[in-house]
DOLOVO-673091 format. One record per atom (N, C-alpha, C): residue number from 1; residue in one letter; atom name; z, x, y. Coordinates in steps of 0.02 Angstrom, whole numbers, plus 50000, padded with zeros to 5 digits. Example, Ala and Ser with C-alpha at 12.3 -4.5 7.8 and 13.67 -1.06 7.14 Angstrom:
! residues 2
<node><k>1</k><r>A</r><a>N</a><zz>50390</zz><xx>50660</xx><yy>49716</yy></node>
<node><k>1</k><r>A</r><a>CA</a><zz>50390</zz><xx>50615</xx><yy>49775</yy></node>
<node><k>1</k><r>A</r><a>C</a><zz>50390</zz><xx>50660</xx><yy>49835</yy></node>
<node><k>2</k><r>S</r><a>N</a><zz>50354</zz><xx>50642</xx><yy>49888</yy></node>
<node><k>2</k><r>S</r><a>CA</a><zz>50357</zz><xx>50684</xx><yy>49947</yy></node>
<node><k>2</k><r>S</r><a>C</a><zz>50394</zz><xx>50645</xx><yy>50002</yy></node>
This chain:
! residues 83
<node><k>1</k><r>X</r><a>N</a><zz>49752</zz><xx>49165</xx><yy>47567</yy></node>
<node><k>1</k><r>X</r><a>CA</a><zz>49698</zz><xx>49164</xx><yy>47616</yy></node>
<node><k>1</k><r>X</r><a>C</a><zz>49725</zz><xx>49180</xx><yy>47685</yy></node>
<node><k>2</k><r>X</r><a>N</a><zz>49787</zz><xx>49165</xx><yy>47716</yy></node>
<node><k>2</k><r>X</r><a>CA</a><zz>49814</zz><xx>49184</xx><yy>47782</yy></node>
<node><k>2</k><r>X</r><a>C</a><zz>49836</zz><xx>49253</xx><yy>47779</yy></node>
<node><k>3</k><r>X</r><a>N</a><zz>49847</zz><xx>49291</xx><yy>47726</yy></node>
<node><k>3</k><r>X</r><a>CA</a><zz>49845</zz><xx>49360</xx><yy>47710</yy></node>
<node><k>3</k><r>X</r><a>C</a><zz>49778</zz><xx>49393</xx><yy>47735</yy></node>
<node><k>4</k><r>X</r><a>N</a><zz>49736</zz><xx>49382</xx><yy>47731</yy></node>
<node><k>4</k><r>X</r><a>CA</a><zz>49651</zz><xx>49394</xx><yy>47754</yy></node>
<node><k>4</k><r>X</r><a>C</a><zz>49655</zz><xx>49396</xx><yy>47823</yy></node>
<node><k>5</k><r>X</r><a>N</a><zz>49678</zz><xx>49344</xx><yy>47853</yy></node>
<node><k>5</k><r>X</r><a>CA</a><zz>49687</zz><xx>49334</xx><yy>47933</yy></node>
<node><k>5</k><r>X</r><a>C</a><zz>49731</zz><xx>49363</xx><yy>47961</yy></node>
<node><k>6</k><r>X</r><a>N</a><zz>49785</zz><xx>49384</xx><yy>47944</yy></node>
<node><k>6</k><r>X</r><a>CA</a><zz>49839</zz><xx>49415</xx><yy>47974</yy></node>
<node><k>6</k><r>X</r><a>C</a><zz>49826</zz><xx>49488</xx><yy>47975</yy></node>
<node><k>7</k><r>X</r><a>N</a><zz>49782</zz><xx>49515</xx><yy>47921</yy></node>
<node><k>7</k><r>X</r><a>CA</a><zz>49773</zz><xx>49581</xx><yy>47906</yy></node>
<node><k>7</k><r>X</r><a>C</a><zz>49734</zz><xx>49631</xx><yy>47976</yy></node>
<node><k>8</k><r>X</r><a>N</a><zz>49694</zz><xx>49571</xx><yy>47973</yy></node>
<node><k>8</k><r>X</r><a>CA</a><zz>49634</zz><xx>49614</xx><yy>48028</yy></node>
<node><k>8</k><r>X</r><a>C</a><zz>49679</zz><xx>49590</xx><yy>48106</yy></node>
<node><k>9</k><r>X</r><a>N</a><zz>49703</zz><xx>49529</xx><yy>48109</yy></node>
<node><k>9</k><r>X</r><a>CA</a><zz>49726</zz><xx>49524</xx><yy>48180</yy></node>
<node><k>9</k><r>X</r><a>C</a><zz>49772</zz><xx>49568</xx><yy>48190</yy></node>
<node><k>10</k><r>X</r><a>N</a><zz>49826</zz><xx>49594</xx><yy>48139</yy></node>
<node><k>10</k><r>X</r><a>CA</a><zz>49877</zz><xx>49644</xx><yy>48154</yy></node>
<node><k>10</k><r>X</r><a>C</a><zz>49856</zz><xx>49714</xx><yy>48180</yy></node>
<node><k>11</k><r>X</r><a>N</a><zz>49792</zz><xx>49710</xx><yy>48120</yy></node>
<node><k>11</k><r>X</r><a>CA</a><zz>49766</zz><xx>49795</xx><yy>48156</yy></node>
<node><k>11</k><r>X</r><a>C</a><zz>49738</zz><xx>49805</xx><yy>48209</yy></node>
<node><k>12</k><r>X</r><a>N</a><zz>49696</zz><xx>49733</xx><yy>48236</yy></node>
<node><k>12</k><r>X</r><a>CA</a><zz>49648</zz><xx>49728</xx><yy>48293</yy></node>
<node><k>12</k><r>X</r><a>C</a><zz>49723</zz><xx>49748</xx><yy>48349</yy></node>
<node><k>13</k><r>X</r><a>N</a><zz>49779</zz><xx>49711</xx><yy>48337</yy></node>
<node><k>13</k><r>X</r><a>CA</a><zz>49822</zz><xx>49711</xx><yy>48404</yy></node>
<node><k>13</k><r>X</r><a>C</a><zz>49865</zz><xx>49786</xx><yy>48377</yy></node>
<node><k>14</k><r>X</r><a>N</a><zz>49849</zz><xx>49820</xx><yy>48348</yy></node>
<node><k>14</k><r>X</r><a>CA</a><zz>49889</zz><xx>49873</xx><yy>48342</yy></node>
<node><k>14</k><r>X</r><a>C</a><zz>49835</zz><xx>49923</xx><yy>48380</yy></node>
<node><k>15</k><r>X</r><a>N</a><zz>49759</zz><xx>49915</xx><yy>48384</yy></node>
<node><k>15</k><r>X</r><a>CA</a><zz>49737</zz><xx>49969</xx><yy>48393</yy></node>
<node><k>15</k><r>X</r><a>C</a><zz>49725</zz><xx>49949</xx><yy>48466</yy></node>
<node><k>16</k><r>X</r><a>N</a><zz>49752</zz><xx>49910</xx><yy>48504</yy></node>
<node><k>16</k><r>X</r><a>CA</a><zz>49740</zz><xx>49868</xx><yy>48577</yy></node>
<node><k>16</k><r>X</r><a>C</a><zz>49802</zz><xx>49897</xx><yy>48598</yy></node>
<node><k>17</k><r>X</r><a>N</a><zz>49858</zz><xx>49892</xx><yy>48557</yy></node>
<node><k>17</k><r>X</r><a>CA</a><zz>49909</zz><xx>49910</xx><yy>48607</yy></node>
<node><k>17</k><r>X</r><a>C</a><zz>49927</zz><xx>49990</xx><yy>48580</yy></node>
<node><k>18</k><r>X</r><a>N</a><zz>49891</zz><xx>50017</xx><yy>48565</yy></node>
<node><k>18</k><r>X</r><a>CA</a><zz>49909</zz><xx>50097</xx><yy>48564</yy></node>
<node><k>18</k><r>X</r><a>C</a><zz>49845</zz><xx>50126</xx><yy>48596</yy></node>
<node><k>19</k><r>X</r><a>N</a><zz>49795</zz><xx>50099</xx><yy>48613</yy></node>
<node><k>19</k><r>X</r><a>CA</a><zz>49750</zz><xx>50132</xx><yy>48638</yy></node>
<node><k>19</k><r>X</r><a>C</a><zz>49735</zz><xx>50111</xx><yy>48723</yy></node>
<node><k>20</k><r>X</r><a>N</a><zz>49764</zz><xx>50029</xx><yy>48742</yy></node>
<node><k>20</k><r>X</r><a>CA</a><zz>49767</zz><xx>50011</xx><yy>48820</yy></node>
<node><k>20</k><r>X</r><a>C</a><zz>49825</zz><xx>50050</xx><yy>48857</yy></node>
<node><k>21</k><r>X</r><a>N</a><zz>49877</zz><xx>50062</xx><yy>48829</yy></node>
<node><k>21</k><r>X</r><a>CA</a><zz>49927</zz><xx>50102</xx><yy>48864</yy></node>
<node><k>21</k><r>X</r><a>C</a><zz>49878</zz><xx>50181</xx><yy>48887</yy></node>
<node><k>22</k><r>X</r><a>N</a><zz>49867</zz><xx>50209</xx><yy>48850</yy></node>
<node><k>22</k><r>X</r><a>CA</a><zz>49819</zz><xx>50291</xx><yy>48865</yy></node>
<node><k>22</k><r>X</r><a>C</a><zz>49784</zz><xx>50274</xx><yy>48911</yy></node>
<node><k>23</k><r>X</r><a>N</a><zz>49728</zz><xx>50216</xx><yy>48908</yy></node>
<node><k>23</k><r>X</r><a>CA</a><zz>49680</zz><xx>50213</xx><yy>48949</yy></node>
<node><k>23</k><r>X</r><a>C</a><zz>49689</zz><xx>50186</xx><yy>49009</yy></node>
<node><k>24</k><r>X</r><a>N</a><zz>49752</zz><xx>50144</xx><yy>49019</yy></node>
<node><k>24</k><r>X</r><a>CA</a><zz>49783</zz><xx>50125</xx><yy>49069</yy></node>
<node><k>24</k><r>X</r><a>C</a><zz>49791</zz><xx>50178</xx><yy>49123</yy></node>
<node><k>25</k><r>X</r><a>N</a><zz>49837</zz><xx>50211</xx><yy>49108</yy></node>
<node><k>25</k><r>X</r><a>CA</a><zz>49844</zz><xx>50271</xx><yy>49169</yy></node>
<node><k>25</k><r>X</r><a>C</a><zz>49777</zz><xx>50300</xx><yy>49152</yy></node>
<node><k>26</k><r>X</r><a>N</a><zz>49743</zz><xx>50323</xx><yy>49145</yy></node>
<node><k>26</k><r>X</r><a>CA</a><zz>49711</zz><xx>50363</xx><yy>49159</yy></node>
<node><k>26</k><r>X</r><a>C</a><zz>49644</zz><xx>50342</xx><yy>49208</yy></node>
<node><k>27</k><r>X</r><a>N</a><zz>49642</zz><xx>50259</xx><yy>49217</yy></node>
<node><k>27</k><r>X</r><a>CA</a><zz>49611</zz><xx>50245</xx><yy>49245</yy></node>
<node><k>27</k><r>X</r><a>C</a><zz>49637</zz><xx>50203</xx><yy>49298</yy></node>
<node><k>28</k><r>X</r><a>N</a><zz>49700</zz><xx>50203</xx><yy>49305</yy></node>
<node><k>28</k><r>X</r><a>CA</a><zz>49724</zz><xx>50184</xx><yy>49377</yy></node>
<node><k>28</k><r>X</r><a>C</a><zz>49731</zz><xx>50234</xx><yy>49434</yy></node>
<node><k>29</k><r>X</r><a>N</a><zz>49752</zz><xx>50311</xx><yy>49426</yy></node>
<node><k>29</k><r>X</r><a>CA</a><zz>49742</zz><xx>50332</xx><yy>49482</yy></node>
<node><k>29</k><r>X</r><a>C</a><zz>49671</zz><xx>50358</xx><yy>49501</yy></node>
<node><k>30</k><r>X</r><a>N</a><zz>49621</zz><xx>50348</xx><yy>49476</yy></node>
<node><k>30</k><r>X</r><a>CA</a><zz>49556</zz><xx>50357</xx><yy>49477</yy></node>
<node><k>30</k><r>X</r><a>C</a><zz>49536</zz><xx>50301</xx><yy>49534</yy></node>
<node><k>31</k><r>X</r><a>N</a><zz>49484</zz><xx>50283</xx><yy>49558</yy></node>
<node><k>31</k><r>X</r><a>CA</a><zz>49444</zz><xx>50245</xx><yy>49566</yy></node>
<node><k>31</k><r>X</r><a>C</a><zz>49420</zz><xx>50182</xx><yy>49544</yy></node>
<node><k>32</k><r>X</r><a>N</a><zz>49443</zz><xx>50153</xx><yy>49502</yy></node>
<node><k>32</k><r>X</r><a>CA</a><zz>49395</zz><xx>50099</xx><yy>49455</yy></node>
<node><k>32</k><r>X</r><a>C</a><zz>49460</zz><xx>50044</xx><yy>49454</yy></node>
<node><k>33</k><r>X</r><a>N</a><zz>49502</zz><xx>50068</xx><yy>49499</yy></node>
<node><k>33</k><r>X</r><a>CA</a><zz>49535</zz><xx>49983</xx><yy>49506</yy></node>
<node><k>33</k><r>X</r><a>C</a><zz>49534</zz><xx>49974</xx><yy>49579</yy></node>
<node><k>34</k><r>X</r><a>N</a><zz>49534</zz><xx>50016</xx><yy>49631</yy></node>
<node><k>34</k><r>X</r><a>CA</a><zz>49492</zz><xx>49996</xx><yy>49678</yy></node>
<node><k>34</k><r>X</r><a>C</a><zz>49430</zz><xx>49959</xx><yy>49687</yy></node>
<node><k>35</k><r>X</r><a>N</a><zz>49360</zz><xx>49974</xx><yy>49643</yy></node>
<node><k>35</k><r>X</r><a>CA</a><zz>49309</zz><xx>49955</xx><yy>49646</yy></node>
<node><k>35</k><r>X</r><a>C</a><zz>49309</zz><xx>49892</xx><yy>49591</yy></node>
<node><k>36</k><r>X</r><a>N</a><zz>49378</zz><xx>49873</xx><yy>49556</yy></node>
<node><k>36</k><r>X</r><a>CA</a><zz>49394</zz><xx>49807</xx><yy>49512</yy></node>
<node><k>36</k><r>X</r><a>C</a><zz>49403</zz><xx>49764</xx><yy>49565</yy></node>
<node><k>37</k><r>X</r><a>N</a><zz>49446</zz><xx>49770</xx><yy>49651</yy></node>
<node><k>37</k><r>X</r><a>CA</a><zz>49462</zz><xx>49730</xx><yy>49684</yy></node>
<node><k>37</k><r>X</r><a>C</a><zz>49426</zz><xx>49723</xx><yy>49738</yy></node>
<node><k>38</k><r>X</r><a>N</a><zz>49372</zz><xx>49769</xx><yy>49736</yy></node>
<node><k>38</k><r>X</r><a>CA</a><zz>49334</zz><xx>49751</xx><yy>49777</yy></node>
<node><k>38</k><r>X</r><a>C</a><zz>49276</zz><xx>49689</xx><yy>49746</yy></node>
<node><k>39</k><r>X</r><a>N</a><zz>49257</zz><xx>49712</xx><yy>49667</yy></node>
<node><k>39</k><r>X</r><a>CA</a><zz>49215</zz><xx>49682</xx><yy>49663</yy></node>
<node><k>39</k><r>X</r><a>C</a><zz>49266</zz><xx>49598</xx><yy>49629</yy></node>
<node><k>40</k><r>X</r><a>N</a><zz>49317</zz><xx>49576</xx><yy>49660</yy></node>
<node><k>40</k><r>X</r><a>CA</a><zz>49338</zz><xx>49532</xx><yy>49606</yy></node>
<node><k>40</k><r>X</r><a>C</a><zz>49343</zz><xx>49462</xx><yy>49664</yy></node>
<node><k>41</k><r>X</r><a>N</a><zz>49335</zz><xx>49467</xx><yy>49729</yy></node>
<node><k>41</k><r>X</r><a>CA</a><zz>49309</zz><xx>49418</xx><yy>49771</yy></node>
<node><k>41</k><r>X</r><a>C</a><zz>49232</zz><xx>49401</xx><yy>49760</yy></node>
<node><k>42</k><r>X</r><a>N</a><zz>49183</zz><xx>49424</xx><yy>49724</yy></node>
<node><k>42</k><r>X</r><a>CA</a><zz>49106</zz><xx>49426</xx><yy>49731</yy></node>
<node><k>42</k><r>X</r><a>C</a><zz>49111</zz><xx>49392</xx><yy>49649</yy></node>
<node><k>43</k><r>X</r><a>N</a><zz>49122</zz><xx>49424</xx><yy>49618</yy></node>
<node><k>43</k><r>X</r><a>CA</a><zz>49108</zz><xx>49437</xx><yy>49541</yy></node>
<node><k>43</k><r>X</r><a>C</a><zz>49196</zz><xx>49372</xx><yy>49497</yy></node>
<node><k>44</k><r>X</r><a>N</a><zz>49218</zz><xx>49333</xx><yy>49532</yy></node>
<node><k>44</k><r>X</r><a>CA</a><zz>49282</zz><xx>49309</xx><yy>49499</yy></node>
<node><k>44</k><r>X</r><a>C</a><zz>49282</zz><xx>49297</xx><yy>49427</yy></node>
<node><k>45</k><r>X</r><a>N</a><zz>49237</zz><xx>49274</xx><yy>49410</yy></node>
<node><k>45</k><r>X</r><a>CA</a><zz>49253</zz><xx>49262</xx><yy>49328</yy></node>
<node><k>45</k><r>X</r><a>C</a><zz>49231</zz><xx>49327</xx><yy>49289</yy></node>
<node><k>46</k><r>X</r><a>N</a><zz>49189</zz><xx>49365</xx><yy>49289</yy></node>
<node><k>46</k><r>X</r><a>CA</a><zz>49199</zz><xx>49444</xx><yy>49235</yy></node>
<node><k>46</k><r>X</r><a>C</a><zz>49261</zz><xx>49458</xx><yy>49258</yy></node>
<node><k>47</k><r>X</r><a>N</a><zz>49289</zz><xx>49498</xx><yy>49334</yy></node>
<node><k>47</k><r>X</r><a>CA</a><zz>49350</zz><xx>49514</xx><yy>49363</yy></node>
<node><k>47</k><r>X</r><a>C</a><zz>49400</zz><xx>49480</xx><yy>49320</yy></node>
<node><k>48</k><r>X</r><a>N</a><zz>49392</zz><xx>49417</xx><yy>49318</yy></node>
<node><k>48</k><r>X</r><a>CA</a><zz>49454</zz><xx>49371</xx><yy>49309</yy></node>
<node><k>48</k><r>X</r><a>C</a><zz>49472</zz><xx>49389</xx><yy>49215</yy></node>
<node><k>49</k><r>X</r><a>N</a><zz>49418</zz><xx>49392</xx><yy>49158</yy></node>
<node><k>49</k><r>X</r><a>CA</a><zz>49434</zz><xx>49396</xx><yy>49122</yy></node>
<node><k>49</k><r>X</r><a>C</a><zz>49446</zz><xx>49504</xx><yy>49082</yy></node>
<node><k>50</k><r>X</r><a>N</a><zz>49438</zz><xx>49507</xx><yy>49154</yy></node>
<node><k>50</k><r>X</r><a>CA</a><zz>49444</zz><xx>49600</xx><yy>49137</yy></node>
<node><k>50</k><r>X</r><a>C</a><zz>49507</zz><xx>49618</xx><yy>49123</yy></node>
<node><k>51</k><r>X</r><a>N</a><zz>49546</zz><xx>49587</xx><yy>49163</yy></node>
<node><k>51</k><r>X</r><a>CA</a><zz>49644</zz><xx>49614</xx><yy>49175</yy></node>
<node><k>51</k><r>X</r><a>C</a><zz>49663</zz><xx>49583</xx><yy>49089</yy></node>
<node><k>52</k><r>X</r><a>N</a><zz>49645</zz><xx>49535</xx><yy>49076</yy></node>
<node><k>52</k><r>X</r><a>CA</a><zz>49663</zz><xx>49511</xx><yy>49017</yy></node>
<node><k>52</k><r>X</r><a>C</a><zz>49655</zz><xx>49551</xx><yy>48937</yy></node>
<node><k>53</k><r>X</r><a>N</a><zz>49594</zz><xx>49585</xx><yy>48945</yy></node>
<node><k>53</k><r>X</r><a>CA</a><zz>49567</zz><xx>49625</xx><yy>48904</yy></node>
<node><k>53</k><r>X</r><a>C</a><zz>49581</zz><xx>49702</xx><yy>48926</yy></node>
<node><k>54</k><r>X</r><a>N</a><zz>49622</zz><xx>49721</xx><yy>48966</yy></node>
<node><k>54</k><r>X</r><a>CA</a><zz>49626</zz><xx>49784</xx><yy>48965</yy></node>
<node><k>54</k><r>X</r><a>C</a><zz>49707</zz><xx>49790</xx><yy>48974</yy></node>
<node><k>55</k><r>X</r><a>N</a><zz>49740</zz><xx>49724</xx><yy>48970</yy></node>
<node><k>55</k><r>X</r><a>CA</a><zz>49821</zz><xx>49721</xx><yy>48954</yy></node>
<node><k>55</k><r>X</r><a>C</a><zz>49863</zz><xx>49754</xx><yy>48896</yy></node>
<node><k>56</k><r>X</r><a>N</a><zz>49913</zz><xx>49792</xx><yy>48900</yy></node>
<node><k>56</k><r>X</r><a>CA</a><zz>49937</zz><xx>49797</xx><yy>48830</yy></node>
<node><k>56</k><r>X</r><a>C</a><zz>49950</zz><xx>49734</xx><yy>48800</yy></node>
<node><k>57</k><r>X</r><a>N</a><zz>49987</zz><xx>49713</xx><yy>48729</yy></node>
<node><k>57</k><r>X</r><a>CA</a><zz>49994</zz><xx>49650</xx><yy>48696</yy></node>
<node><k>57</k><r>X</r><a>C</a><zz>50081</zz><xx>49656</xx><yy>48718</yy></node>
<node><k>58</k><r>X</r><a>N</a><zz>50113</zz><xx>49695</xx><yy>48730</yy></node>
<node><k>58</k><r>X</r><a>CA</a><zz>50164</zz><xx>49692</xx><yy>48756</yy></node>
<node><k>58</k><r>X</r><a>C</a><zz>50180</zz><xx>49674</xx><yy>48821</yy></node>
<node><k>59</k><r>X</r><a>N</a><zz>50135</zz><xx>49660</xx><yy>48879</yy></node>
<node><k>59</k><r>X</r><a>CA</a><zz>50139</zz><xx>49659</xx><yy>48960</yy></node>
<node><k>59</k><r>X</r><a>C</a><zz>50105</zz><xx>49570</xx><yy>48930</yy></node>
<node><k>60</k><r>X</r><a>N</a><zz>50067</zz><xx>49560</xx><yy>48884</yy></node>
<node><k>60</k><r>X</r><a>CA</a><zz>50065</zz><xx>49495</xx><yy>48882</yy></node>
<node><k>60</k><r>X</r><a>C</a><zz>50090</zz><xx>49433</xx><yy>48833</yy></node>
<node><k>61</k><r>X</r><a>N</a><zz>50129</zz><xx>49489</xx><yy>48782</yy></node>
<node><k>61</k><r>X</r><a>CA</a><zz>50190</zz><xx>49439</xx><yy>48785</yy></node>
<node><k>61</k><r>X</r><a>C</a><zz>50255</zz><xx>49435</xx><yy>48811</yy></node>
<node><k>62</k><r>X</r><a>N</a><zz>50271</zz><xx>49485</xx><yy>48868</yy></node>
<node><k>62</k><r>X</r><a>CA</a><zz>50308</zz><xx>49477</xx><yy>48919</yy></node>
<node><k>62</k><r>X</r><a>C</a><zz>50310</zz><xx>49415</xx><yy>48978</yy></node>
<node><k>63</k><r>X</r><a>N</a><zz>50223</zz><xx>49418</xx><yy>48980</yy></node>
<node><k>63</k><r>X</r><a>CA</a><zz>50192</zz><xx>49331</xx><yy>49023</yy></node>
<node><k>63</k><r>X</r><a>C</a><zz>50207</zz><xx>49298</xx><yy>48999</yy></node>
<node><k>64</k><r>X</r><a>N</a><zz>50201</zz><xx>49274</xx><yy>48919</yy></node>
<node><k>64</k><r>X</r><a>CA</a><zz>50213</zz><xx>49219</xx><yy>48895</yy></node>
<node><k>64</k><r>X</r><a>C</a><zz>50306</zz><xx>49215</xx><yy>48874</yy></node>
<node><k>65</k><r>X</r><a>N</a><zz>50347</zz><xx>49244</xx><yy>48891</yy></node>
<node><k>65</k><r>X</r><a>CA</a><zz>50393</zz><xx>49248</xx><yy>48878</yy></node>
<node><k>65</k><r>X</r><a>C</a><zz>50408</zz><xx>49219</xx><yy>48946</yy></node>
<node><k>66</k><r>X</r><a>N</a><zz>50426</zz><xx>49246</xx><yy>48988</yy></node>
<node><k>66</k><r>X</r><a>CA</a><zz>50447</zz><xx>49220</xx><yy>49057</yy></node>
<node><k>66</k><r>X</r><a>C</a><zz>50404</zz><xx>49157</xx><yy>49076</yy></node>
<node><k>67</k><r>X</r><a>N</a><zz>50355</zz><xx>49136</xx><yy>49035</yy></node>
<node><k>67</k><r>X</r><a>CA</a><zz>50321</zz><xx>49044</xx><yy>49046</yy></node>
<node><k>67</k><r>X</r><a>C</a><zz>50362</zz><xx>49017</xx><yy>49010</yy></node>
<node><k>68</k><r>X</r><a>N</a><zz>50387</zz><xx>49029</xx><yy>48947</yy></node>
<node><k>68</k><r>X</r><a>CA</a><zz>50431</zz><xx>49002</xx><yy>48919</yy></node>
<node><k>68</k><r>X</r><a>C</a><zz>50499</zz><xx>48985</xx><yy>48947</yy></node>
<node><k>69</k><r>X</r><a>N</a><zz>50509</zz><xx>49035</xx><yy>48973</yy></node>
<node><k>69</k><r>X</r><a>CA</a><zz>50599</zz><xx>49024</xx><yy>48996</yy></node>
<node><k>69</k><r>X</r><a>C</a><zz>50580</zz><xx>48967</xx><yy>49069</yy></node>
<node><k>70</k><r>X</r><a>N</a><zz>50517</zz><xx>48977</xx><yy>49109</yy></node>
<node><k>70</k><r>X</r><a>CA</a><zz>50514</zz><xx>48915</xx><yy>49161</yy></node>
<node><k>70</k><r>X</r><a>C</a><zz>50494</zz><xx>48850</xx><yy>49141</yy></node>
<node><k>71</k><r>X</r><a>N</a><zz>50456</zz><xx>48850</xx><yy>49067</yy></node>
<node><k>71</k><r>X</r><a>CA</a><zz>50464</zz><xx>48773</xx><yy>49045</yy></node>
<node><k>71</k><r>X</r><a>C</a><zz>50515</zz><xx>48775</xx><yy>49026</yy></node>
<node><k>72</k><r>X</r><a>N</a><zz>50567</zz><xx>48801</xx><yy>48973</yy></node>
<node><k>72</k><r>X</r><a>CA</a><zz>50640</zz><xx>48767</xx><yy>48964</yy></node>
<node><k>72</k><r>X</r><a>C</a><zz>50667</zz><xx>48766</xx><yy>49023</yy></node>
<node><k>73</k><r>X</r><a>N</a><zz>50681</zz><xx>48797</xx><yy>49067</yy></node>
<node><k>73</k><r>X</r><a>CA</a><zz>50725</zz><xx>48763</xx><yy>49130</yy></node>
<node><k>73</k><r>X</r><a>C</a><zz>50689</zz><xx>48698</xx><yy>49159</yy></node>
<node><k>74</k><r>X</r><a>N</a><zz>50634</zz><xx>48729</xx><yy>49179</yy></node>
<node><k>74</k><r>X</r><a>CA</a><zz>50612</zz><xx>48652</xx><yy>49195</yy></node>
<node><k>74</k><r>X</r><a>C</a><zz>50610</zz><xx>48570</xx><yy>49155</yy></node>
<node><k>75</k><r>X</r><a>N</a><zz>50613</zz><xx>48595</xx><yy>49087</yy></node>
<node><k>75</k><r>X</r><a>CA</a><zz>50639</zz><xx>48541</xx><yy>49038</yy></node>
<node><k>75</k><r>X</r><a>C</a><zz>50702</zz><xx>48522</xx><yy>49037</yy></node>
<node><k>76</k><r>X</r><a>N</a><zz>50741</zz><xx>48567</xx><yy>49037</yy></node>
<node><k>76</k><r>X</r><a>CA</a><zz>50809</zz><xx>48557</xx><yy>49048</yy></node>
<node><k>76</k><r>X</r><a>C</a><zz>50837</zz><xx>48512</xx><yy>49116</yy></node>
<node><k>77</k><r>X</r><a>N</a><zz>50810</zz><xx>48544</xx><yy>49166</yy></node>
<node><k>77</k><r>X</r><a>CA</a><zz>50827</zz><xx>48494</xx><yy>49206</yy></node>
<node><k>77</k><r>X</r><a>C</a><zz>50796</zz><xx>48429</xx><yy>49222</yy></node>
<node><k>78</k><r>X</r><a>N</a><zz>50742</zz><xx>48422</xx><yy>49198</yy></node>
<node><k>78</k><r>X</r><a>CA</a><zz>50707</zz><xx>48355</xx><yy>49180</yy></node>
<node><k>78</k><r>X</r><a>C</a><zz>50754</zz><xx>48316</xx><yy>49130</yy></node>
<node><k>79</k><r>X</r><a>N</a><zz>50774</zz><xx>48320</xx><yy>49088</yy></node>
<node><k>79</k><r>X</r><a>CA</a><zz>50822</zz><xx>48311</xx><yy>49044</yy></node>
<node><k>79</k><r>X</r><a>C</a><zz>50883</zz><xx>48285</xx><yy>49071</yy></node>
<node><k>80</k><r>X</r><a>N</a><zz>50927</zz><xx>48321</xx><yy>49134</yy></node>
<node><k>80</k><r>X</r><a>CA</a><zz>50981</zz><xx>48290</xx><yy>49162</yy></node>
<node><k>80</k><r>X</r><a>C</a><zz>50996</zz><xx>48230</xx><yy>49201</yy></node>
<node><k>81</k><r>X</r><a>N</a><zz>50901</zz><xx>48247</xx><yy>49244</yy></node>
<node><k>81</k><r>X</r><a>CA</a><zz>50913</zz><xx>48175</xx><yy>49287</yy></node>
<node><k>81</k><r>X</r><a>C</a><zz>50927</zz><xx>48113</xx><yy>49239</yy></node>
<node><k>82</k><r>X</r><a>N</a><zz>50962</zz><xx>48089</xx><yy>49285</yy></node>
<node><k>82</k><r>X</r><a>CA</a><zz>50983</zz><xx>48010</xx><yy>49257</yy></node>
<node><k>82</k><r>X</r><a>C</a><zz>50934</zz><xx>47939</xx><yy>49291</yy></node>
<node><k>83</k><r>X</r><a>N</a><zz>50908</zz><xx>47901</xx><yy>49285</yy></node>
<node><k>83</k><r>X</r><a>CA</a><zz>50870</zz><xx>47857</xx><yy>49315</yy></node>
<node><k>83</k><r>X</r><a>C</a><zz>50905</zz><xx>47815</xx><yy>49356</yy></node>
């Protein structure tokens, strides 16, 4: 049954991260990330969940990689103090 689930999420993130890279440039030197930051003081929550959905899956597990390495340090040194 987790064969079922893994099937479609693999392809869903295969066809996200071969198709946000193309559309990426092609719509940054354009116009439409200008008019993303204009409208993202008025409009914060569509704005807010747009960058997320138009990320490659690689630029966001790069985020979650570098959160990781600041909770282990920060664990780590939580860990040393002595009381």
């Amino acid at each position: 049954m987790s064969n079922r689930t893994q099937k479609p999420v693999k392809a869903i993130l295969d066809s996200k991260e071969t198709s946000a890279p193309t559309s990426a440039p092609t719509s940054a030197p354009t116009s439409a990330p200008t008019s993303a930051l204009t409208s993202a003081p008025t409009s914060a929550p569509t704005s807010a969940l747009t960058p997320v959905m138009t990320h490659p899956v690689s630029s966001l597990l790069e985020h979650l990689a570098e959160g990781s390495e600041i909770l282990c340090a920060a664990t780590f040194r939580l860990w040393n103090l002595d009381p």
